[in-house]
C-alpha positions in Angstrom: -60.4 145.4 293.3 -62.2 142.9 295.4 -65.3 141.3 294.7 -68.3 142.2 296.3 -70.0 138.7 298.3 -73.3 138.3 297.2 -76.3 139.9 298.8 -78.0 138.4 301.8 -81.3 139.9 302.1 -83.3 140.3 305.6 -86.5 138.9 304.4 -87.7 136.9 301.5 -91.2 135.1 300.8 -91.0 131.0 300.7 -93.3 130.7 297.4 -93.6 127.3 295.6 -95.3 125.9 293.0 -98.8 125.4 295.3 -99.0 129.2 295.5 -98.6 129.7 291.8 -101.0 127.1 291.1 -103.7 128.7 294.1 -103.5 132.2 292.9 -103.3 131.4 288.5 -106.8 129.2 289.6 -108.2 132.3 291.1 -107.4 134.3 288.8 -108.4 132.6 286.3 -112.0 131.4 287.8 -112.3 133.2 291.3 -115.1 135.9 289.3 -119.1 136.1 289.5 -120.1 133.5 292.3 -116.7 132.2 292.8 -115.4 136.0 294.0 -114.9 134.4 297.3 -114.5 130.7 297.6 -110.5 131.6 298.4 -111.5 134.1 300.6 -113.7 131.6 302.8 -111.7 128.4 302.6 -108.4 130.4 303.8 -110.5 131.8 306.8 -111.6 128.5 307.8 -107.8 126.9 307.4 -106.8 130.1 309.6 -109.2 129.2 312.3 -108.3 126.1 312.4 -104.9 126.4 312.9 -105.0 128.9 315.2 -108.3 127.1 317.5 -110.7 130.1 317.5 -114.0 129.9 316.4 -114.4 133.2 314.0 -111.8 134.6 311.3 -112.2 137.4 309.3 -109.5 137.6 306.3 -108.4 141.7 305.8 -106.6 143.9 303.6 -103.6 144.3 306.5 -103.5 144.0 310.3 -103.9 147.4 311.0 -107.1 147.4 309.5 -108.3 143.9 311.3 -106.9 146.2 314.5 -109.3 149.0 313.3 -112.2 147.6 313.2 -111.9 145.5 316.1 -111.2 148.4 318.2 -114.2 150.1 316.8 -116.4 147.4 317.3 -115.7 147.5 320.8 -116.6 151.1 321.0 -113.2 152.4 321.2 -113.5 156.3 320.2 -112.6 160.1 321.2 -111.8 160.3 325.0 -110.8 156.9 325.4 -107.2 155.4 326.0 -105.5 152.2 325.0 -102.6 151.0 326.7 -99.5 149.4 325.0 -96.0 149.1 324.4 -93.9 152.1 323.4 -91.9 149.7 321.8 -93.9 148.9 318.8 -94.1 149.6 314.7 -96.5 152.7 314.1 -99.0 150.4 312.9 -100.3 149.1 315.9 -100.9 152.9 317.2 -102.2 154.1 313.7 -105.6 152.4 314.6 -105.9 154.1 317.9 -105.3 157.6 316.8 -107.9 157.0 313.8 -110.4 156.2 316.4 -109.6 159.5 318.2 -108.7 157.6 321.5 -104.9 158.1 322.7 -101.8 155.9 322.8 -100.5 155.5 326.3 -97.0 154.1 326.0 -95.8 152.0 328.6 -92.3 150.6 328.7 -91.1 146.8 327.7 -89.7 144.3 330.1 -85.8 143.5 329.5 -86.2 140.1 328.4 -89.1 139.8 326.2 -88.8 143.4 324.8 -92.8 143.5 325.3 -95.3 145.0 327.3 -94.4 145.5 331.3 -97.5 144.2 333.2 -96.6 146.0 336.4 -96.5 149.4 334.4 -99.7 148.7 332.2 -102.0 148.5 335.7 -100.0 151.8 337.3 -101.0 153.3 333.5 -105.3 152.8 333.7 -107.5 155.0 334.2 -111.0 155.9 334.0 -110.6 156.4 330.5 -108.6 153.0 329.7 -110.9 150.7 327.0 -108.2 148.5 326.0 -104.6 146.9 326.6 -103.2 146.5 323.5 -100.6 143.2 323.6 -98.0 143.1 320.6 -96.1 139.9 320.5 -93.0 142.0 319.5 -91.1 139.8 316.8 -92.6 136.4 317.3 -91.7 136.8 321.3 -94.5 136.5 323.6 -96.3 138.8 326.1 -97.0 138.2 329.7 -100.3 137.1 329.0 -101.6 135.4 331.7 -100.6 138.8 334.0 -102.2 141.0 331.3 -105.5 138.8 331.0 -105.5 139.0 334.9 -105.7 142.3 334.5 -108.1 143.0 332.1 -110.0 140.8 334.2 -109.3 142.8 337.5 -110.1 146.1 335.7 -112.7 145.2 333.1 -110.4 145.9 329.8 -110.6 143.8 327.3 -107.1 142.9 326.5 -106.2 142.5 322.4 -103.2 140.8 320.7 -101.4 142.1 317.9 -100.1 138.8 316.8 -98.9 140.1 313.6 -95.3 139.2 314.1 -96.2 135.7 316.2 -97.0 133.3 313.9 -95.8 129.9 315.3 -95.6 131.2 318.9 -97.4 129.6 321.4 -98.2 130.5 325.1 -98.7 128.2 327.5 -100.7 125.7 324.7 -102.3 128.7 323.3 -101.5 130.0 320.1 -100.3 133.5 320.1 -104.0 135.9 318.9 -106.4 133.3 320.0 -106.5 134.3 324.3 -107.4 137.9 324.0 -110.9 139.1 323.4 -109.4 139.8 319.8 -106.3 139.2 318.1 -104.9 140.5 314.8 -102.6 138.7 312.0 -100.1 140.0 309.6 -99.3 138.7 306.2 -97.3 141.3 304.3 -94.7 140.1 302.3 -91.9 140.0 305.3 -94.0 137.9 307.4 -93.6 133.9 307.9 -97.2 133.3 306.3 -97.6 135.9 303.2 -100.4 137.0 300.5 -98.7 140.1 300.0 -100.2 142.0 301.7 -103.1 141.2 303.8 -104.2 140.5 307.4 -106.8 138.2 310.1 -109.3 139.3 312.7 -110.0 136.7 315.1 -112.2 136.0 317.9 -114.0 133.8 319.9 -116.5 136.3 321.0 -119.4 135.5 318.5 -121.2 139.3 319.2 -118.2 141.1 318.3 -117.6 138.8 315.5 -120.7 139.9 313.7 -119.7 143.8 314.6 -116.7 143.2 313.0 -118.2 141.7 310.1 -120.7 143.9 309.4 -118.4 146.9 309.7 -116.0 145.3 307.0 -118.9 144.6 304.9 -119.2 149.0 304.2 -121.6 148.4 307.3 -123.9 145.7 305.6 -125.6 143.5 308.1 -125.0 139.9 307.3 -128.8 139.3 307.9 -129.8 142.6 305.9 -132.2 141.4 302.8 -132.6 144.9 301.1 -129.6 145.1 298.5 -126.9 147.7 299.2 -128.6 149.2 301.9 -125.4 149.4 304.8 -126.9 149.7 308.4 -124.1 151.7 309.4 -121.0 153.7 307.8 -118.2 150.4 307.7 -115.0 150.1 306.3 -113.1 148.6 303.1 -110.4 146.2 304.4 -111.1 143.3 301.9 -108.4 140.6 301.4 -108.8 139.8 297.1 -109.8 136.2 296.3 -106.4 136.0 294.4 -104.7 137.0 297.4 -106.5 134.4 300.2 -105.8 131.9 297.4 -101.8 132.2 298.1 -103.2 132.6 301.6 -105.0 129.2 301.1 -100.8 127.7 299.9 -99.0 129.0 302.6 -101.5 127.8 305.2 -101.4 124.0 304.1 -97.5 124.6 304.9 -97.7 126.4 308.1 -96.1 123.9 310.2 -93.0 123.5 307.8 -92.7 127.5 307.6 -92.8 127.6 310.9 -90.4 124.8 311.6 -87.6 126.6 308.9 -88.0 129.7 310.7 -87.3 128.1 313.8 -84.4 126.5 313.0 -82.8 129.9 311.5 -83.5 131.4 314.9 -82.3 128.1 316.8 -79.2 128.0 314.5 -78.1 132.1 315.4 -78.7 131.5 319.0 -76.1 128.4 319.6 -73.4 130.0 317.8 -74.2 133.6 318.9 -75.2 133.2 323.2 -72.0 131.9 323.5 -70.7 135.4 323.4 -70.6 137.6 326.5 -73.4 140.4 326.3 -75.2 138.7 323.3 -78.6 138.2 323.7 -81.7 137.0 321.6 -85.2 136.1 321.6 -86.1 134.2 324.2 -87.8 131.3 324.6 -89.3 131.2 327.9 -90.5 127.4 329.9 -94.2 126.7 328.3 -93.9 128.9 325.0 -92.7 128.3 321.6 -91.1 131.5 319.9 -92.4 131.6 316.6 -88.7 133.2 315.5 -90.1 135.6 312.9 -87.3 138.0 313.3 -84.2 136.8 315.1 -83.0 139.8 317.1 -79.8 140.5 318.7 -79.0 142.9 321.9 -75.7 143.9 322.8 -75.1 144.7 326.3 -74.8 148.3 326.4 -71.3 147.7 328.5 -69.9 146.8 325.4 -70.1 149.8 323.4 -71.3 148.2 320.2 -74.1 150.6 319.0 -76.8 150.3 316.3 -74.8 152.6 314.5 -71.5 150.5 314.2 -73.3 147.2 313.5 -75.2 148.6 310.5 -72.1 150.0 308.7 -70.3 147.0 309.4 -72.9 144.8 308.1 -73.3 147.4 304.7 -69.3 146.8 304.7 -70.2 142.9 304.0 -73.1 143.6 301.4 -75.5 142.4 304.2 -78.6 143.3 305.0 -79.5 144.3 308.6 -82.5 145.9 310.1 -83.1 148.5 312.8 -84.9 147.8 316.3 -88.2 149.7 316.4 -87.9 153.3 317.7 -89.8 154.1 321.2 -93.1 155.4 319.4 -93.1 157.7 321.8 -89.8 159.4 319.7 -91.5 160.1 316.7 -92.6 163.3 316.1 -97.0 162.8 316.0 -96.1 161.6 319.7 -95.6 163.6 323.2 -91.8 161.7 324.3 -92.3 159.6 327.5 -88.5 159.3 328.0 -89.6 157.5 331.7 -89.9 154.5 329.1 -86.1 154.1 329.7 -85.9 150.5 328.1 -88.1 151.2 325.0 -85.5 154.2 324.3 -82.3 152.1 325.0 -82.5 148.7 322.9 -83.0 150.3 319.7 -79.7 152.0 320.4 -77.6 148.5 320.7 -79.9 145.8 318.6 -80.3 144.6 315.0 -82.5 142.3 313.0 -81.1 139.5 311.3 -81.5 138.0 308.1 -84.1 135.2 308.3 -86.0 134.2 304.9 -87.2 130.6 304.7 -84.2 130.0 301.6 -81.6 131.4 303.8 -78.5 128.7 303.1 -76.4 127.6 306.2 -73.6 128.7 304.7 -75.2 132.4 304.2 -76.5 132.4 308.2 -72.7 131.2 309.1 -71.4 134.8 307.4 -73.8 136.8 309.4 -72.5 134.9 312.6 -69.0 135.8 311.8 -69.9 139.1 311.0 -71.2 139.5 314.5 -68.4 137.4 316.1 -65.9 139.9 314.2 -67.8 143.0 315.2 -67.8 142.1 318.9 -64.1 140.9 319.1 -62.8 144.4 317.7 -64.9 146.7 319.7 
């Protein structure tokens, strides 16, 4: 009987000694009046790196989405435009607020949201455009801020998957009026779980932070006494201290998962109807989650590349589903794109330890897979 090959997982954290060191220190001493230092110091490394003025460190992005969208007065009635292409966390938010989801469909390329079809898609009742830079590519955003603009939207960036990308000298979460960070364990920068409001609007920044404080004005003298009903989407000290770790090795994270992504896409766009993320003139893909897209002329289906990458004890992962497909949701089956790439694309392995030698099997997986369709 053959030997199975070792496991190649999708995703793994990069965690060193720094982190262990952070996190033992916190939890160790991080109690009474030190309950926060971690908490502070890996908000003002976040800012920093990013260039925006205000951070907020959360429990998860989809509460740092929450709240933002609340303190802009987002509720029952309203609509927020964004991709139908999208993990239900981005829409969860929405829905919580009572407003509606309208799901527009991607452009080919970037697999994001289609400017053209976000401006046919407002209406009297539009408050937001919701921008998700889908697996560290990059939105239009010069067209979408445009349009915001034009229509008086505020235009937000669910930069959970971006870290590393870049826009035209702007870091991907830093252009819209907010933008919202990921750090769940999958994710190039991790605490575990956790997440980051941003903004440079200094107004909503103290909405925000009054409404993640159970509603407790940062001004307000009288002790537990909440202005208004707030939420609980506290990052822990311990986690902001790993936090605190990964962010003084940003730029070498960032750099391995480049590489990864730089490495699959030489050996892979050499074959006809294999595409990946793209990199377009004036950005920097961030390369969280190298994707591949098989032209559909080819016949190689979602299907057929995950049983042939089980077959190799390798792990693969599934293309978002339309979120328009799942069952809380009316379908929008206009959003022809959104509904077709999931059919014909795969994630890729990509943790920061992933060997050459382990990347080289996944290529020749996929070189196998499309020379016996």
């Amino acid at each position: 009987m053959e030997k199975q090959k070792p496991r190649i997982h999708y995703t793994k954290p990069s965690i060193t000694e720094l982190e262990v060191t952070y996190a033992s220190d916190a939890a160790r001493n991080g109690w009474g009046a030190h309950c926060y230092d971690y908490i502070v110091r890996f908000e003002e490394a976040f800012k920093t790196h990013l260039g925006v003025q205000y951070a907020i460190a959360t429990s998860s992005c989809t509460g740092a989405l929450h709240m933002g969208m609340a303190a802009l007065g987002i509720g029952p009635g309203d609509e927020v435009i964004l991709a139908d292409t999208n993990w239900i966390a981005t829409a969860a938010p929405i829905v919580h607020l009572g407003a509606k989801p309208v799901f527009v469909d991607i452009l080919p390329d970037s697999w994001c949201l289609n400017p053209a079809l976000v401006e046919q898609a407002i209406t009297p009742r539009t408050k937001a455009i919701l921008a998700v830079h889908l697996y560290g590519n990059l939105c239009d955003m010069d067209k979408l801020l445009a349009i915001g603009e034009k229509h008086g939207i505020p235009v937000i960036e669910d930069a959970a998957e971006a870290i590393g990308s870049v826009y035209r000298g702007r870091r991907a979460g830093s252009m819209g009026r907010f933008g919202a960070f990921s750090f769940h364990g999958t994710k190039t920068l991790t605490t575990g779980e956790g997440g980051m409001f941003v903004t440079n609007d200094a107004e909503l920044y103290e909405r925000v932070l009054t409404l993640s404080n159970h509603g407790r004005a940062r001004g307000q003298t009288k002790q537990f006494w909440p202005d208004m009903v707030g939420f609980k989407y506290k990052i822990s000290n311990i986690q902001a201290a790993i936090g605190c770790a990964q962010v003084e090795r940003i730029d070498e994270l960032i750099q391995r998962k480049r590489e990864i992504l730089a490495h699959y896409k030489t050996q892979l766009e050499k074959l006809p109807g294999v595409a990946m993320n793209p990199e377009p003139p004036r950005t920097i893909n961030g390369a969280w989650m190298p994707t591949v897209v098989i032209d559909r002329k080819l016949g190689i289906t979602c299907e057929k590349l995950q049983a042939a990458f089980a077959a190799e004890n390798v792990d693969a992962r599934v293309f978002f589903w339309p979120l328009s497909s799942l069952p809380m949701f009316e379908p929008v089956k206009a959003n022809v794109k959104a509904w077709d790439m999931p059919t014909r694309a795969i994630n890729l392995p990509s943790y920061h330890d992933l060997s050459q030698p382990e990347q080289d099997r996944v290529i020749s997986l996929l070189i196998e897979v499309v020379a016996r369709r």
